[in-house]
C-alpha positions in Angstrom: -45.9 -17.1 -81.9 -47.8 -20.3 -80.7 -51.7 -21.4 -82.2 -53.9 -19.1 -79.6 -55.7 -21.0 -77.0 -58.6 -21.6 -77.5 -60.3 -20.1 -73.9 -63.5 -21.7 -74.4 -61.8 -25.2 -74.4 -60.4 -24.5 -70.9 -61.3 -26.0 -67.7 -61.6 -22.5 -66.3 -64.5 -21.7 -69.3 -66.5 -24.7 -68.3 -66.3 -23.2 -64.8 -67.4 -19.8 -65.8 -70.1 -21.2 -67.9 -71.5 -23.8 -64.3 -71.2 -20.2 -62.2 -72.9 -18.5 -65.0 -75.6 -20.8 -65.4 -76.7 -20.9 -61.3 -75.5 -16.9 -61.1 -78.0 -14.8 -59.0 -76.7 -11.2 -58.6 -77.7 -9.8 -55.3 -75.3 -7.1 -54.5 -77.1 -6.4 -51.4 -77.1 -9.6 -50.4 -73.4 -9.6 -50.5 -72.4 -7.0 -49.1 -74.6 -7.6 -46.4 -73.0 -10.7 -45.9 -69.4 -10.2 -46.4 -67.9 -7.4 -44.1 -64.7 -7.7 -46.0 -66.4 -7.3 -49.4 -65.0 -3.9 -50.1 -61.6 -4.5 -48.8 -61.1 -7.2 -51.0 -61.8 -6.0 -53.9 -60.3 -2.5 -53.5 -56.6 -1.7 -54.9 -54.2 0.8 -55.3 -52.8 1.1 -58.6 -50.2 3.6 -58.5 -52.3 6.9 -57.8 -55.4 5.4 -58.5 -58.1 4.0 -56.0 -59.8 1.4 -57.7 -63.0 0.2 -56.4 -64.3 -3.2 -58.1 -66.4 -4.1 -55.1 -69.8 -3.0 -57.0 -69.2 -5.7 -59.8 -71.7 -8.3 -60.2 -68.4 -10.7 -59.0 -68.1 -13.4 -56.0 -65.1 -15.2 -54.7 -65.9 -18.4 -57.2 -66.2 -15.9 -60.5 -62.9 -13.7 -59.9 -61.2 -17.0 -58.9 -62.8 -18.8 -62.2 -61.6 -15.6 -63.9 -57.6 -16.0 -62.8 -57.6 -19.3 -64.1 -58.9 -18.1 -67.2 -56.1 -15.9 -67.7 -53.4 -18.4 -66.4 -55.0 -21.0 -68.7 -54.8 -18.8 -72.0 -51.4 -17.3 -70.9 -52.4 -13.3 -70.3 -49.3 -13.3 -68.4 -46.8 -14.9 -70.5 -48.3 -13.0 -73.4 -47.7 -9.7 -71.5 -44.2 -10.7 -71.0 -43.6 -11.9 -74.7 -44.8 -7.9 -75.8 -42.6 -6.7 -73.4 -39.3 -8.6 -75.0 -40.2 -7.6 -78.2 -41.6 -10.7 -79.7 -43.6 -10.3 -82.9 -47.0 -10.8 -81.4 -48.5 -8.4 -84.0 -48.4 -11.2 -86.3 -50.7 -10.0 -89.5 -47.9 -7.0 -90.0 -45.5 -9.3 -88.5 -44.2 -6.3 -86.0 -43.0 -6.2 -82.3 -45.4 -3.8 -80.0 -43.1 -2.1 -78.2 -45.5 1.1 -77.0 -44.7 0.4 -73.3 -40.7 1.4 -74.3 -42.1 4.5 -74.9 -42.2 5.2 -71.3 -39.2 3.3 -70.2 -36.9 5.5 -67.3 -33.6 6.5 -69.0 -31.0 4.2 -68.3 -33.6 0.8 -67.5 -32.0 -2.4 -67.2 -31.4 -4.4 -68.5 -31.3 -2.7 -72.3 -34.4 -2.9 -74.3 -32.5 -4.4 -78.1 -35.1 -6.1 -80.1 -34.4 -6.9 -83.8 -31.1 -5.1 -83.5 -32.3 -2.1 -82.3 -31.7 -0.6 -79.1 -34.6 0.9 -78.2 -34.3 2.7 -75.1 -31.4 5.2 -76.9 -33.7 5.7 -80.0 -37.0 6.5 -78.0 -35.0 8.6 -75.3 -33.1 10.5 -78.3 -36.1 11.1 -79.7 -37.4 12.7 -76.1 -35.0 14.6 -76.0 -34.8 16.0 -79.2 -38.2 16.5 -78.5 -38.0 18.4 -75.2 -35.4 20.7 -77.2 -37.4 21.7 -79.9 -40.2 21.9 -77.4 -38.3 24.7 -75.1 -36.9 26.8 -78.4 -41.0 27.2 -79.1 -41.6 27.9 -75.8 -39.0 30.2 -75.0 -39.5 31.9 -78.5 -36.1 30.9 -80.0 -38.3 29.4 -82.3 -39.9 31.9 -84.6 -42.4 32.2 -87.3 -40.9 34.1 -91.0 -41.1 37.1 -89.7 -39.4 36.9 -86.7 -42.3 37.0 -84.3 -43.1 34.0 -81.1 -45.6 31.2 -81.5 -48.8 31.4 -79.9 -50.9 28.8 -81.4 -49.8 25.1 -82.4 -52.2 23.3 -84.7 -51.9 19.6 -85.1 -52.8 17.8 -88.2 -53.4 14.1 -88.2 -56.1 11.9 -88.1 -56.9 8.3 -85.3 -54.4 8.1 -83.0 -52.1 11.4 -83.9 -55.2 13.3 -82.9 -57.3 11.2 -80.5 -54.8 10.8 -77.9 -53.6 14.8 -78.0 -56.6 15.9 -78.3 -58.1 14.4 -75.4 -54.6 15.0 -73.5 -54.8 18.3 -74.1 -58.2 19.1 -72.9 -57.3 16.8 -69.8 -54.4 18.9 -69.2 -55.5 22.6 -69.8 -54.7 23.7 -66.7 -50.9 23.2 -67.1 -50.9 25.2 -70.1 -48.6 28.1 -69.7 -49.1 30.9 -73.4 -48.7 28.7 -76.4 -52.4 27.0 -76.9 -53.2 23.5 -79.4 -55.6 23.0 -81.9 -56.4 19.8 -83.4 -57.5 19.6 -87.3 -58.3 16.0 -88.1 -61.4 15.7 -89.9 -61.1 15.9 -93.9 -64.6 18.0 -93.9 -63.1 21.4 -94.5 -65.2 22.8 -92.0 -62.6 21.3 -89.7 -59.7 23.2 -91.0 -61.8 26.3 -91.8 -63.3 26.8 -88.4 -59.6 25.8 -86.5 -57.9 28.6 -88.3 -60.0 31.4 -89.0 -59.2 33.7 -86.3 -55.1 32.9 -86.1 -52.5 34.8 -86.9 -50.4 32.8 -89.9 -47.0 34.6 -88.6 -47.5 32.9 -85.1 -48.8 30.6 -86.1 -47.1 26.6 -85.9 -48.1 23.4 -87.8 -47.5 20.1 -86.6 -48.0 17.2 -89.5 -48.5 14.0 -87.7 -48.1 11.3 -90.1 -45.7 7.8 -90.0 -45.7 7.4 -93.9 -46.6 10.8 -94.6 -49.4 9.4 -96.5 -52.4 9.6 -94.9 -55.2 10.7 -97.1 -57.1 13.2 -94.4 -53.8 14.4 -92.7 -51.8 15.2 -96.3 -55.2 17.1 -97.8 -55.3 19.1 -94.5 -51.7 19.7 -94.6 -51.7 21.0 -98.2 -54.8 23.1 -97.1 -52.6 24.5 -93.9 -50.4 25.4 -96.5 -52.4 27.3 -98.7 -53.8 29.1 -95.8 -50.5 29.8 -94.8 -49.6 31.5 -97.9 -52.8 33.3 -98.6 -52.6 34.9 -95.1 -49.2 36.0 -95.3 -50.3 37.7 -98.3 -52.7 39.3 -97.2 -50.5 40.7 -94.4 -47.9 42.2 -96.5 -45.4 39.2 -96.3 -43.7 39.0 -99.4 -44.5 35.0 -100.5 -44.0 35.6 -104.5 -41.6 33.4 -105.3 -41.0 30.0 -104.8 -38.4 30.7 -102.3 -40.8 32.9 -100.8 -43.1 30.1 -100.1 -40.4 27.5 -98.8 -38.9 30.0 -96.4 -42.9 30.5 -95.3 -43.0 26.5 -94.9 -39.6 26.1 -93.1 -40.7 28.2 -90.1 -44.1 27.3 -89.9 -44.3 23.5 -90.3 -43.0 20.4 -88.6 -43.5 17.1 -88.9 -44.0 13.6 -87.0 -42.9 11.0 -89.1 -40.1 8.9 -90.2 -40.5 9.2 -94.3 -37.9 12.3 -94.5 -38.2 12.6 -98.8 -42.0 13.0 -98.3 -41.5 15.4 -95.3 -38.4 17.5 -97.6 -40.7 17.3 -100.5 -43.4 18.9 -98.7 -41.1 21.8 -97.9 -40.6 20.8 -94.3 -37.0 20.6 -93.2 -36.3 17.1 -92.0 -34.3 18.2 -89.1 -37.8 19.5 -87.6 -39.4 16.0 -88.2 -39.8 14.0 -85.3 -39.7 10.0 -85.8 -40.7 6.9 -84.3 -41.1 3.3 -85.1 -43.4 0.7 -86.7 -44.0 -1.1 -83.6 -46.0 1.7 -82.2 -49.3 1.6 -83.0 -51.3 4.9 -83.6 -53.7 4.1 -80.9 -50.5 3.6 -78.6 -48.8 6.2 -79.6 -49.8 9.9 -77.2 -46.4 9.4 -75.5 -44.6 9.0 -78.5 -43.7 11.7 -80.9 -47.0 12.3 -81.7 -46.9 14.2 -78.4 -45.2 16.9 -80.0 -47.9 19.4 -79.6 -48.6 18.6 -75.8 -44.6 19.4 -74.9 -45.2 22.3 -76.8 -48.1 23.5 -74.9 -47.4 22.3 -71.6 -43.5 21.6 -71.4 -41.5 18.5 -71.6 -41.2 18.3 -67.9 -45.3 17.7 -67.6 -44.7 15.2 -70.9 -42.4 13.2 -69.1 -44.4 13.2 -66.1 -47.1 11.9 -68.5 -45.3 9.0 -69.0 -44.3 8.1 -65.8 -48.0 7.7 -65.2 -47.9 5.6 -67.9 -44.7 3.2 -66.6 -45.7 3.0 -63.1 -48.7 0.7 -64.9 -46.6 -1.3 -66.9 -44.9 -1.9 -64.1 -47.8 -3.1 -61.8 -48.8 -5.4 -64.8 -45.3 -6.7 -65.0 -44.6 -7.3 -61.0 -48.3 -8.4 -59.5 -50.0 -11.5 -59.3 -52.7 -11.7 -61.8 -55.4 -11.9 -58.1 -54.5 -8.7 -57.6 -53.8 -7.1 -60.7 -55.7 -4.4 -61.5 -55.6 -4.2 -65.4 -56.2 -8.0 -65.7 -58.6 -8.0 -63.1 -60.8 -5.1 -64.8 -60.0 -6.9 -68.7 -61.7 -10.1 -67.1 -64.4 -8.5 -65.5 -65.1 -7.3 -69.3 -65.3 -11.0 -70.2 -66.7 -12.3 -68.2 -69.4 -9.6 -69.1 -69.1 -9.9 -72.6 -69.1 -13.6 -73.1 -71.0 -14.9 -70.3 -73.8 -12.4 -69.0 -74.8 -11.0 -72.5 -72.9 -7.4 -72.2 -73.0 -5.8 -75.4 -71.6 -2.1 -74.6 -69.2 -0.5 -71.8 -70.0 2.7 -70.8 -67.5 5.0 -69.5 -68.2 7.9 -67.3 -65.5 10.4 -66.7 -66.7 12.9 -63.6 -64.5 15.4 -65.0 -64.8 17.9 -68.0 -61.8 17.6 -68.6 -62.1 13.9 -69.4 -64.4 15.3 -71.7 -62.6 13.3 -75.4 -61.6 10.4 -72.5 -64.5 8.1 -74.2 -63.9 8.9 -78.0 -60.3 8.0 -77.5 -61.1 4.8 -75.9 -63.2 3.9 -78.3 -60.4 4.1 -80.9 -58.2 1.9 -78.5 -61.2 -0.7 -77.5 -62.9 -1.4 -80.5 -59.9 -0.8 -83.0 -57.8 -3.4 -81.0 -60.6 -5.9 -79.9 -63.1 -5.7 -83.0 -61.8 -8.9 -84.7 -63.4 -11.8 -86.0 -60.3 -13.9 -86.2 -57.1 -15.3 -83.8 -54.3 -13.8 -84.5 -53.3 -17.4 -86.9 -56.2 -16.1 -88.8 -58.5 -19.4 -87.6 -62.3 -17.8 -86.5 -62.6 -16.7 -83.1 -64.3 -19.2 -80.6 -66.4 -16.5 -78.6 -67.5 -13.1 -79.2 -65.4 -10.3 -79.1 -65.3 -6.6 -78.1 -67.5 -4.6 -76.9 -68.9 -0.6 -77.9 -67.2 1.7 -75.8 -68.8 5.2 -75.3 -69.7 7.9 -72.5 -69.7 11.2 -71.5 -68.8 13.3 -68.5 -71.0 13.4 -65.8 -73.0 14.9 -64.6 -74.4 15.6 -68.2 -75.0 11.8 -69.0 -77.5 11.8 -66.2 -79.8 14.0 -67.8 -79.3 12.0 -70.9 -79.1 7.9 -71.6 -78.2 7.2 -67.7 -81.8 5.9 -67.9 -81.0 3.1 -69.7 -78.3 2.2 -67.4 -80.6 2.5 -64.5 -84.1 1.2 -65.2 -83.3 -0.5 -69.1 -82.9 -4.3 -70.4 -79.9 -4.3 -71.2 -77.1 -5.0 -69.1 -74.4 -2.0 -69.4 -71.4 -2.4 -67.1 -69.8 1.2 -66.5 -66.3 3.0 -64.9 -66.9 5.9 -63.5 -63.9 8.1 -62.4 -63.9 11.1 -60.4 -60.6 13.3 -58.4 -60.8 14.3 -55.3 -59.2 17.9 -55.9 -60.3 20.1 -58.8 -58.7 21.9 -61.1 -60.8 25.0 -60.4 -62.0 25.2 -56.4 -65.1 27.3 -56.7 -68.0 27.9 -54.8 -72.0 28.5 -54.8 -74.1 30.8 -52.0 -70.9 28.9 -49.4 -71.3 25.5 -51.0 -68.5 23.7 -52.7 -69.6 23.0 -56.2 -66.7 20.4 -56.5 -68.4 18.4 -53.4 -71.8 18.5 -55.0 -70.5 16.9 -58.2 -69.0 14.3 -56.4 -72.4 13.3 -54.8 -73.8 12.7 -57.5 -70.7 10.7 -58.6 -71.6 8.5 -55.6 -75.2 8.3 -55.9 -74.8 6.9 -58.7 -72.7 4.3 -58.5 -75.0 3.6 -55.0 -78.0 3.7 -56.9 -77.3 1.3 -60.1 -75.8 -1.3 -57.4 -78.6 -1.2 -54.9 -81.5 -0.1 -56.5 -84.5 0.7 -55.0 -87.0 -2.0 -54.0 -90.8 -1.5 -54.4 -91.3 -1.9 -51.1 -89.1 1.1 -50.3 -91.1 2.9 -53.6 -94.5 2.4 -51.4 -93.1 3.2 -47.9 -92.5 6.6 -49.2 -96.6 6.8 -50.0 -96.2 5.6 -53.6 -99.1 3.8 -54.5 -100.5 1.9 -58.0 -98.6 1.9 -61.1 -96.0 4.2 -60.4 -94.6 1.7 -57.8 -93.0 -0.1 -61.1 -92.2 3.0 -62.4 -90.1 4.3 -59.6 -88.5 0.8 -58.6 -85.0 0.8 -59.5 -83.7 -3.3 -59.9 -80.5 -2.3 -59.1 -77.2 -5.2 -59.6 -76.2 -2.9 -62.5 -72.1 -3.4 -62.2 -69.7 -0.5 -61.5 -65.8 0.2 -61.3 -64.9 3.5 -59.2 -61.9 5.1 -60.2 -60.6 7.5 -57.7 -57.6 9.6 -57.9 -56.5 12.6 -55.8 -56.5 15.0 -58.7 -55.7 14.7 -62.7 -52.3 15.6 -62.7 -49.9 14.4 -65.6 -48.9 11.1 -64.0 -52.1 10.2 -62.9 -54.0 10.9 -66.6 -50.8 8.3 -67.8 -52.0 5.9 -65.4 -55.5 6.2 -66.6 -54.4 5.8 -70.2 -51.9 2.7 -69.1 -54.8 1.1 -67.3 -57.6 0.8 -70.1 -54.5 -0.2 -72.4 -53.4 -3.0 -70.2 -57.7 -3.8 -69.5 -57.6 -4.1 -73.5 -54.5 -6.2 -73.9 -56.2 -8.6 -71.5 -59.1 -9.2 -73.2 -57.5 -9.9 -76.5 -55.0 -12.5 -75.1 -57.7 -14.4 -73.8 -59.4 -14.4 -77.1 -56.7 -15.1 -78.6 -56.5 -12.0 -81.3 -54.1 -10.1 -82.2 -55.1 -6.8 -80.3 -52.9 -4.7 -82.7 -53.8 -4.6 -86.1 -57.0 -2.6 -88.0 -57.0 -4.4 -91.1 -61.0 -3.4 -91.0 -60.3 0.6 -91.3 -58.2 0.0 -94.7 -61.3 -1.6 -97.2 -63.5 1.6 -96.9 -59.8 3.9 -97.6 -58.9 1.5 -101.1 -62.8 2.3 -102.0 -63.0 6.3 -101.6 -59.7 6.6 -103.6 -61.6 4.4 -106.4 -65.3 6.7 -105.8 -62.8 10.0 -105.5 -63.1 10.3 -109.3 -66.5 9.3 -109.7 -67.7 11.8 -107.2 -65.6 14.6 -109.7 -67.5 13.0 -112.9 -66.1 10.2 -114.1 -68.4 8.3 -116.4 -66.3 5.2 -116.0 -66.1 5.1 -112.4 -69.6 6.1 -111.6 -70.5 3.0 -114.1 -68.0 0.9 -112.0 -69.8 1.5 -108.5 -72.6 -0.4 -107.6 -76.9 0.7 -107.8 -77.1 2.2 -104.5 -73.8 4.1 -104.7 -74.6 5.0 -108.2 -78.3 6.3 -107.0 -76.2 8.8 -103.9 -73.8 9.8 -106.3 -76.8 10.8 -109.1 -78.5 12.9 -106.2 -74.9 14.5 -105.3 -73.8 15.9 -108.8 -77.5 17.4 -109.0 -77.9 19.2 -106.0 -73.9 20.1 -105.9 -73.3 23.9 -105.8 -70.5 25.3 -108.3 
């Protein structure tokens, strides 16, 4: 790949910065002024209805925006992923995630370095879907010889975020077999996820590329263990070496392409499920690494997950960057970031089931965007990223929505709500759904609009409290409607913040798809690991403050 552009030596930069400069936000003003205001900047994307009409945006900025991302080449960058071009340049690697979701039999044929894609990943689905429907139908069984009931995925970032949060998104498909999700290397995790299963119906799922992973191959040998001790204790005869291996056989699979480390676990590596460098974890939900949602759901709701997901890639690809959702919504976040002091992007799910939504966009925000170099390794020319978070609503309102509402800071937020719920249910003849939803619009109402003292005072308000109850308002929204979270539209959702993310990092010019910053903290716990179990050596190694924690640890440790 080229030198990135550098976006704050663009024409369209020294634009922004002039609008920024002379910028008044007066949403009321503007929509009082421009019938047309919500028309224009209100788009279908696929399923979704996507209303940016209550961001702090005029005709000059979103125009000033689209020539930002012509003039640092979002588009051609988009297009250059797509191919297969090495624009993970640190790891020197193709991102490829979007062939993932590519239809069966696309044209023309996805070959990049030789490989043709489209026949691995859709012999991988269907391998996939297979082993998924022997599980479900219970040709699948445990050692001795009775169905599973519960899958339990190990893995850790992206082979747990992503089905994790699909899973609680997509509950009410579920149909006998039910997930768990061990990730955490605190045994609590793995204590508390298995205490009340049954080891003989019991399926493990090892999500791991390398097979590697500190957190997931400690939890893995502990699911082992388990495994073995609990058969025990049941009667199952697991003696002998051979014992144990047959145990392991029928009650482990794997996700990963290192077959000797899957065989020498004791997992056969005809129930190991691969995929391929150029699929980042953080990418990687409708991959593989799915395994345990096909299981739970089926693969016909998996591969309707993942036309959600293409009928994105496919807006991104076909429409103009004025009307491109994705790229709109990524330059909205800079224009945020970089030129009105935006430090944090709140994301506000009107949906339990959304519930992990925010935690797994954190990993894919701030894990792709949190760089302080281009992707040629030369410092970045602006600031970067921003801290993702949320909750569901309407639980955040009795929490930190004060802050958004009345604060200093400026905190730009999405808030997505379906039209249908999952569960219809009702209150003294009320609709419970409806009333959730009015608060989903009152709120986006009330941060753009606000509540002038003058209104504070009409209502009899008098003194200090006028201040206290005036609300500034111009706080900027995105509303995210759908007509109900159903498998395509949750891939859609996914597709959209990974597209909003892509955006941003092509106009500041990093590469969007390493996480060099996760591996310093990994090569320093293997060096502590012995000094936490006593080492005199590596305890003198480690530096005052570390040595000072680690004193406090070995006195107060329990045998």
């Amino acid at each position: 790949m080229t030198s990135p552009i550098d976006a704050s030596s663009t024409s369209a930069w020294t634009e922004l910065t002039a609008l920024r400069d002379a910028f008044s936000p007066d949403l009321r003003g503007w929509f009082a002024d421009d019938a047309q205001r919500v028309e224009s900047l209100t788009f279908d994307l696929a399923d979704l209805r996507v209303d940016l009409s209550k961001n702090l945006i005029t005709p000059e900025v979103r125009a000033a925006l689209v020539r930002l991302a012509e003039q640092t080449g979002v588009a051609e960058r988009f297009a250059a992923m797509l191919e297969g071009v090495h624009i993970n340049t640190t790891e020197d690697r193709a991102v490829l995630h979007t062939a993932l979701r590519r239809p069966a039999g696309a044209s023309p044929e996805l070959v990049v370095d030789g490989q043709h894609v489209d026949h691995d990943v859709h012999e991988v689905l269907d391998a996939l879907g297979a082993f998924a429907d022997r599980v479900r139908s219970g040709e699948w069984r445990g050692v001795t010889g009775k169905k599973v009931t519960h899958v339990v995925n190990i893995g850790i970032g992206g082979s747990d975020l992503g089905p994790v949060m699909v899973y609680e998104a997509l509950k009410p498909y579920g149909s006998g077999i039910q997930a768990r999700f061990v990730s955490n290397i605190d045994p609590t995790d793995m204590a508390e996820k298995t205490a009340d299963l049954d080891p003989e119906t019991t399926l493990f799922i090892v999500a791991s590329k390398t097979f590697t992973t500190l957190e997931t191959l400690t939890n893995a040998r502990l699911a082992r263990d388990w495994l073995w001790e609990r058969l025990g204790a049941a009667g199952v005869d697991v003696s002998t070496d051979e014992a144990r291996g047959t145990a392991v056989a029928h009650h482990f699979v794997a996700v990963s392409t290192a077959l000797d480390r899957v065989a020498a676990f004791g997992i056969d590596p005809a129930n190991a499920f691969g995929f391929w460098d150029w699929v980042g974890g953080r990418y990687s939900v409708d991959s593989a690494i799915g395994l345990s949602l096909a299981i739970a759901f089926g693969p016909e709701v998996f591969r309707d997950l993942l036309a959600g997901f293409h009928a994105v890639d496919e807006h991104v690809r076909t429409t103009p960057l004025e009307r491109n959702v994705p790229v709109l919504m990524g330059l909205l976040n800079v224009w945020y970031t970089n030129f009105l002091g935006a430090q944090s992007h709140a994301v506000l799910p009107y949906a339990q089931q959304l519930s992990r939504f925010p935690a797994y966009l954190q990993q894919l925000t701030m894990e792709s965007n949190g760089k302080s170099v281009r992707w040629d390794g030369s410092p970045v020319t602006t600031d970067t990223g921003e801290v993702f978070w949320g909750e569901p609503g309407t639980n955040g309102q009795h929490a930190f929505y004060q802050l958004i509402h009345q604060g200093t800071r400026l905190i730009p937020a999405d808030f997505i709500a379906f039209v249908n719920p999952a569960y219809p249910l009702s209150d003294d003849g009320r609709d419970v759904h409806g009333l959730f939803l009015a608060n989903f619009l009152a709120q986006t109402k009330a941060l753009a609009f606000g509540k002038t003292a003058a209104e504070v005072e009409a209502e009899g308000t008098t003194g200090a409290l006028v201040a206290a109850r005036t609300f500034p308002g111009n706080r900027p929204t995105t509303s995210i409607f759908a007509d109900a979270l159903t498998p395509a539209v949750l891939g859609q959702l996914i597709a959209l913040y990974e597209h909003i993310t892509f955006t941003q990092g092509a106009v500041w010019g990093i590469n969007s798809f390493d996480q060099w910053g996760v591996e310093l903290g990994k090569q320093l716990a293997l060096q502590i690991a012995p000094a936490i179990e006593g080492d005199q050596d590596a305890i003198a190694a480690q530096d005052p403050s570390t040595r000072a924690l680690l004193a406090y640890y070995h006195e107060h440790r329990k045998a």
